[in-house]
C-alpha positions as CSV (number, residue, x, y, z in Angstrom):
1,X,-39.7,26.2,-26.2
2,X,-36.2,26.6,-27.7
3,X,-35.4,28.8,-25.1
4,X,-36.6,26.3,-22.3
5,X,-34.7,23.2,-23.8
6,X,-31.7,25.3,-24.0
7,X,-31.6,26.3,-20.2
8,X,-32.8,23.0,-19.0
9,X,-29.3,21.2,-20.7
10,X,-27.4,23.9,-19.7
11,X,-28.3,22.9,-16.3
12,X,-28.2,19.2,-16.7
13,X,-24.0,20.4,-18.2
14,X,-23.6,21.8,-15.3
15,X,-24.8,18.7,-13.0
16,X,-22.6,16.7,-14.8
17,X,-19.8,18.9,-14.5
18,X,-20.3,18.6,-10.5
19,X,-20.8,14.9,-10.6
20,X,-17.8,14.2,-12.7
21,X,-15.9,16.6,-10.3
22,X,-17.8,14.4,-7.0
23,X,-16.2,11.3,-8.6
24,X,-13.0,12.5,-8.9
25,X,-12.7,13.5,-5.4
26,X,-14.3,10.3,-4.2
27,X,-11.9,8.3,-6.2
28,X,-8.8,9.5,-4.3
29,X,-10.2,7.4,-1.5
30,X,-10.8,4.3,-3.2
31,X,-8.3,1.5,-5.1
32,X,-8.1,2.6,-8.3
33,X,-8.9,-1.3,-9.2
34,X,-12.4,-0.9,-7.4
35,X,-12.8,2.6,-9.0
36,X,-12.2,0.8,-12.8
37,X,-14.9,-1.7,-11.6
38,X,-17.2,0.1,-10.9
39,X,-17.0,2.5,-14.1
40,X,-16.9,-0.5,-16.2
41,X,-19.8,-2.1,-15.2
42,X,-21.4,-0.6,-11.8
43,X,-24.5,-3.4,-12.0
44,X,-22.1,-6.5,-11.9
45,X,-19.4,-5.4,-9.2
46,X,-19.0,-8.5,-6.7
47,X,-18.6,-7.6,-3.3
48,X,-17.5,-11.0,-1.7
49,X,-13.9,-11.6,-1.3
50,X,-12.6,-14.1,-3.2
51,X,-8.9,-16.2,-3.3
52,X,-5.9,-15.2,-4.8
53,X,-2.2,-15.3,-4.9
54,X,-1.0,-11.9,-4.4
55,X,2.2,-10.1,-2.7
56,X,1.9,-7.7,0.5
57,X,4.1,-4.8,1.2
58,X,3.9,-3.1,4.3
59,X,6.0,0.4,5.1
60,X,5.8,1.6,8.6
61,X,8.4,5.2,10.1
62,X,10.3,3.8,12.4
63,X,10.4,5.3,16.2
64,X,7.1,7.2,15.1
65,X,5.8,7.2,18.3
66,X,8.3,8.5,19.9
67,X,8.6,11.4,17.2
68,X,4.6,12.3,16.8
69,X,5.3,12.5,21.5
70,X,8.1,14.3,21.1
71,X,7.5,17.3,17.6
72,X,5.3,19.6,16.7
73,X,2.4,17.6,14.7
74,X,2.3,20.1,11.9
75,X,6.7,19.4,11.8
76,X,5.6,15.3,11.9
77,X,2.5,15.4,9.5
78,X,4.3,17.6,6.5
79,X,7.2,14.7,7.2
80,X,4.6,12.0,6.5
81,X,2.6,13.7,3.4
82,X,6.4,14.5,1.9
83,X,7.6,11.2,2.3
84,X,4.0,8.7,1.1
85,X,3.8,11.5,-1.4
86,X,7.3,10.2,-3.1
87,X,6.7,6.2,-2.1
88,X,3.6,6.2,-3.3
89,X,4.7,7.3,-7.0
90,X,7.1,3.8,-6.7
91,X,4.2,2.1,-5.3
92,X,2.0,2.6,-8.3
93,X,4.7,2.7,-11.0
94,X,4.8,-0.4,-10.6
95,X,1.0,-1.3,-10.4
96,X,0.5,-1.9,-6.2
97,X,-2.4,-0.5,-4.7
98,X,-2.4,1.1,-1.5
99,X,-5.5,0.0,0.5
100,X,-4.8,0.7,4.2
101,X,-3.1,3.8,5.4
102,X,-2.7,4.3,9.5
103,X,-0.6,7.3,10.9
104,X,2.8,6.3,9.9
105,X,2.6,3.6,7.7
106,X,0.8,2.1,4.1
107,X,-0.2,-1.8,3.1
108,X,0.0,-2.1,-0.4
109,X,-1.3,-5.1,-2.4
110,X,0.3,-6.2,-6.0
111,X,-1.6,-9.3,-7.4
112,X,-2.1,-10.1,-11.4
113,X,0.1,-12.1,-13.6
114,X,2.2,-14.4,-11.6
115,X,3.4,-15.1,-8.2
116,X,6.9,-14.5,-9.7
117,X,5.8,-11.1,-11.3
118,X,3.9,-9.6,-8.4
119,X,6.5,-10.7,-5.9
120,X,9.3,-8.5,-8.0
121,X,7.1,-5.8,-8.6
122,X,6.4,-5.7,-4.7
123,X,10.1,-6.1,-4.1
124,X,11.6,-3.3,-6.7
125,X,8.9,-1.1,-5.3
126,X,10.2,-1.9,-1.9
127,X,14.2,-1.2,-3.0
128,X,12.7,2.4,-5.3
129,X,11.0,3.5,-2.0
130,X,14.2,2.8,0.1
131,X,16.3,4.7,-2.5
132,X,13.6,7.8,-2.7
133,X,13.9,7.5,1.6
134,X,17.4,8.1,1.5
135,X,16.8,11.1,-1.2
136,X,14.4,12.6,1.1
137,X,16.3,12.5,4.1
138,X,19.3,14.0,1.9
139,X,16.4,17.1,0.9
140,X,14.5,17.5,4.1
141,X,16.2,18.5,7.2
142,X,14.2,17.1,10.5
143,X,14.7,18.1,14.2
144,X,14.4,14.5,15.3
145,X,17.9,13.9,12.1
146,X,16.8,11.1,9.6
147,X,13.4,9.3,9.1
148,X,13.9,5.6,8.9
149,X,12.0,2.9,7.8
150,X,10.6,-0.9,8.5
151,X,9.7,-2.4,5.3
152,X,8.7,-6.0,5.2
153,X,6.6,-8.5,2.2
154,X,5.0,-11.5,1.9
155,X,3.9,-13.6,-0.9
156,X,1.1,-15.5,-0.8
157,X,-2.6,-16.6,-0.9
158,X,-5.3,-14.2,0.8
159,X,-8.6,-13.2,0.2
160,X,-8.7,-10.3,-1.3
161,X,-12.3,-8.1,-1.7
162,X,-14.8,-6.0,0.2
163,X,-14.5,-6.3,4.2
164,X,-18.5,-5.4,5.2
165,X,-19.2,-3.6,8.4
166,X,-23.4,-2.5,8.9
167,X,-24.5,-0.9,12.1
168,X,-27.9,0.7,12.4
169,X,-26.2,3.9,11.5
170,X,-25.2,2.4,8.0
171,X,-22.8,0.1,6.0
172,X,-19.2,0.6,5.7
173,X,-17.0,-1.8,3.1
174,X,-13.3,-1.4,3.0
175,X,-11.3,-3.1,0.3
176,X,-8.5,-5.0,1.6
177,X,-6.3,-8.4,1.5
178,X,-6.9,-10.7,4.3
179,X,-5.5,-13.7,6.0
180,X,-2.1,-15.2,7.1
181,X,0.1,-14.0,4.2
182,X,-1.1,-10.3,5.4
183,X,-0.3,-10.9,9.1
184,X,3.0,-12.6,8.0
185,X,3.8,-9.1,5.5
186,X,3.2,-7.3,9.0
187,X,5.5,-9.1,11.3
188,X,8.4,-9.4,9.0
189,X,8.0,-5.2,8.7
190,X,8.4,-5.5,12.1
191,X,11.4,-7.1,12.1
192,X,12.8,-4.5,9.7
193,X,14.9,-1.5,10.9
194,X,17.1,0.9,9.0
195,X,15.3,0.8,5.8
196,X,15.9,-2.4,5.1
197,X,13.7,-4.5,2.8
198,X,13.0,-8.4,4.3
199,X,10.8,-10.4,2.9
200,X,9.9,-13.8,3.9
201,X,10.8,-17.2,1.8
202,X,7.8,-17.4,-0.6
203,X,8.7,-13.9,-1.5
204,X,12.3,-14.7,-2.1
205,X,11.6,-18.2,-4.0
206,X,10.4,-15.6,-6.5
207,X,13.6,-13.3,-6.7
208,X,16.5,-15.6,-5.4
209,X,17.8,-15.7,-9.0
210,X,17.8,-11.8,-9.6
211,X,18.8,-10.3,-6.3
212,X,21.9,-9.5,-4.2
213,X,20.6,-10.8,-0.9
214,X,21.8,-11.8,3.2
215,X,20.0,-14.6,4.5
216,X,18.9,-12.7,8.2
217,X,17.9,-16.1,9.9
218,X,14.7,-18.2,11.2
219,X,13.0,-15.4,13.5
220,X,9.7,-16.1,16.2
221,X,7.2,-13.8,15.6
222,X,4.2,-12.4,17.7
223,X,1.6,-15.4,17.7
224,X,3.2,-17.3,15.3
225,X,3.9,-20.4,16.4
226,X,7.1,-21.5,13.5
227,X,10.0,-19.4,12.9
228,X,10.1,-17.2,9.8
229,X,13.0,-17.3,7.3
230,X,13.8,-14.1,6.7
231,X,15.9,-12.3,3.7
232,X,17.4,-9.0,3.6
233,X,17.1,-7.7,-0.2
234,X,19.9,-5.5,-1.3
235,X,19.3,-4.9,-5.0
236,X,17.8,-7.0,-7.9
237,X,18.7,-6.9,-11.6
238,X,16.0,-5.4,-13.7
């Protein structure tokens, strides 16, 4: 009987072992604040969105499209894994999640605290990741010469939580931030070029005190019917 109880927790060890080592390969693909939800209490985690004040940052390579046409996808794709590899150490150093990844670009979130904290978080993230760019295209040599970026934030309310997809094949949820202050991140990227941080004017409400800054202009936007203020953030104080 000894003998028996022994081998049947050895084997339960070693199904632990593979679950633990499961859940840590599953947790690379989820927001490390969903992950400590669930871990804390798995029963209780909500899965409606709900409303908050939070700051959006959104990076996107700049002439991708061109490139990925133009380069050998194994040249463009160690480019990209280099590169998100660096930004995303800034991004979480300074407590942004990244919850949306597409080819050549990441949407991170940064809520918590304040509107005054996460909006400088987001925004010395933003200047660390344009410093590391410029590092990078100092280390890495690329056929296509220097990778560039268009890095744009926006600071305001969105709802931020599960986004629920069911089909008859199954049910999908992605965790993401929602609503005009995203949209608004996005477009002001878009207006970016050079590896420039902009941000809009709730952001810089937030960090006009602390920054070096140039005041870019009122810019129209896709489907946005105002112009958007827009500020081009050289540095901020610490």
């Amino acid at each position: 009987d000894i003998k028996k109880y022994s081998n049947r927790l050895a084997q339960t060890v070693i199904q632990i072992e593979k679950l633990e080592y499961v859940k840590s390969q599953l947790t690379k693909f989820v927001p490390s604040s969903v992950s400590k939800l669930v871990e804390q209490n798995p029963d209780s985690v909500t899965l409606e969105k709900e409303t908050m004040e939070v700051t959006i940052l959104f990076i996107d390579i700049q002439g991708f499209s061109s490139i990925t046409e133009n380069y050998d996808p194994r040249i463009v794709n160690d480019m990209v894994e280099n590169h998100f590899s660096r930004y995303l150490d800034c991004i979480t150093r300074h407590n942004g999640e990244v919850n949306e990844t597409t080819g050549d670009g990441l949407m991170v979130i940064f809520k918590g605290d304040t509107r005054d904290h996460h909006a400088k978080k987001a925004v010395v993230a933003g200047l660390e990741i344009a410093s590391e760019n410029k590092r990078l295209n100092d280390e890495y040599s690329y056929p296509w010469g220097t990778v560039d970026l268009h890095v744009g934030i926006n600071t305001g309310e969105a709802l931020v939580g599960f986004t629920k997809m069911k089909s008859l094949a199954g049910e999908r949820y992605t965790y993401t931030a929602s609503g005009l202050t995203t949209v608004l991140a996005s477009r002001i990227g878009g207006l970016s070029s050079e590896t420039r941080l902009y941000v809009g004017i709730d952001t810089f409400n937030c960090v006009e005190e602390i920054c070096d800054y140039e005041y870019v202009g009122e810019k129209k936007v896709r489907n946005i019917e105002e112009p958007l203020r827009i500020y081009w953030i050289k540095s901020i104080s610490s």
